[in-house]
N, C-alpha and C positions, 0 to 999 in steps of 0.2 A: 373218321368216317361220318360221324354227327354230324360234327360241325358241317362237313360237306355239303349234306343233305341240308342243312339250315339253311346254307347261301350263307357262312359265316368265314370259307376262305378266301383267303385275297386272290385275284384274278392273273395267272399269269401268261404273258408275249414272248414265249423262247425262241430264239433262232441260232442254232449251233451252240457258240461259246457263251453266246448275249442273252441275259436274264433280266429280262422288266417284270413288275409286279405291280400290279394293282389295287385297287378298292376291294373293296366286297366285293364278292359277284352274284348277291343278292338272288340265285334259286330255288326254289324250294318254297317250302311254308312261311309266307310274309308275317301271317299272325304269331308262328311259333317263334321264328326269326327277332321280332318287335318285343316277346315278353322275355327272351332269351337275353337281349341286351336292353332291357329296365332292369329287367331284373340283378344283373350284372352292375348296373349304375347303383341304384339302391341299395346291396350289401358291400357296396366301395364305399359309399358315405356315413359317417358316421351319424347317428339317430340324433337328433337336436332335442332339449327339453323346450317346446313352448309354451308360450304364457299360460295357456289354458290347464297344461298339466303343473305348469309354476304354480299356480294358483290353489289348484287339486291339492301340491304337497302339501302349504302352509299346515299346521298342525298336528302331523301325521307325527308316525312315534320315527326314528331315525332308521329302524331294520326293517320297517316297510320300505321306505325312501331308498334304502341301500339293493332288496331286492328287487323292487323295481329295477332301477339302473341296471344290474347282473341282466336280468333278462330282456330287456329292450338292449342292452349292451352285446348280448350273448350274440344276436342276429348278421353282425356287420364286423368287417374287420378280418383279423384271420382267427382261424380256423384254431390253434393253436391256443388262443384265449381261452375259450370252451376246455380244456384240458387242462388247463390248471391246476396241478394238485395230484391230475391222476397220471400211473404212470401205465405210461403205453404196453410193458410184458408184465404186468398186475393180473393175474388171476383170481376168478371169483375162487371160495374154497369148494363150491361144489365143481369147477373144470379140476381145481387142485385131487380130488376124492376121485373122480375118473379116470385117474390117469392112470 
């Protein structure tokens, strides 16, 4: 139903059996629409180090350099990375205490 409202479903031509689909159908909020799909493009690509922050690392201790990475890492990619380590039915001991 979002995506609806965005102008983010594809546009469709039925006639009885016969099913065309099309583009977007671009309704809705052009501005929410446009950040909706950057913002979509930017956590698909993975963060590049540039020179400038190349430059920044030179000298730094290694577990700064490492947490950097983690967190400019953390942002992109899937979801699933960020999890690592933890497990999804892990209870804190204070839900474990309520129960």
């Amino acid at each position: 139903m979002f995506m609806g409202f965005c102008g983010l479903v594809p546009s469709e031509h039925s006639s009885g059996e016969r099913t065309q689909r099309g583009g977007i159908t671009h309704a809705g909020n052009t501005h929410l629409r446009t950040q909706l799909v950057e913002s979509a493009w930017a956590y698909k690509a993975r963060p590049a180090t540039g020179a400038t922050l190349t430059k920044r690392h030179v000298g730094l201790d290694p577990a700064v350099i490492a947490r950097d990475r983690a967190a400019t890492g953390g942002l992109s990619g899937s979801p699933c990375r960020a999890l690592r380590g933890h497990s999804a039915t892990a209870r804190s001991p204070i839900r474990q205490r309520d129960r």
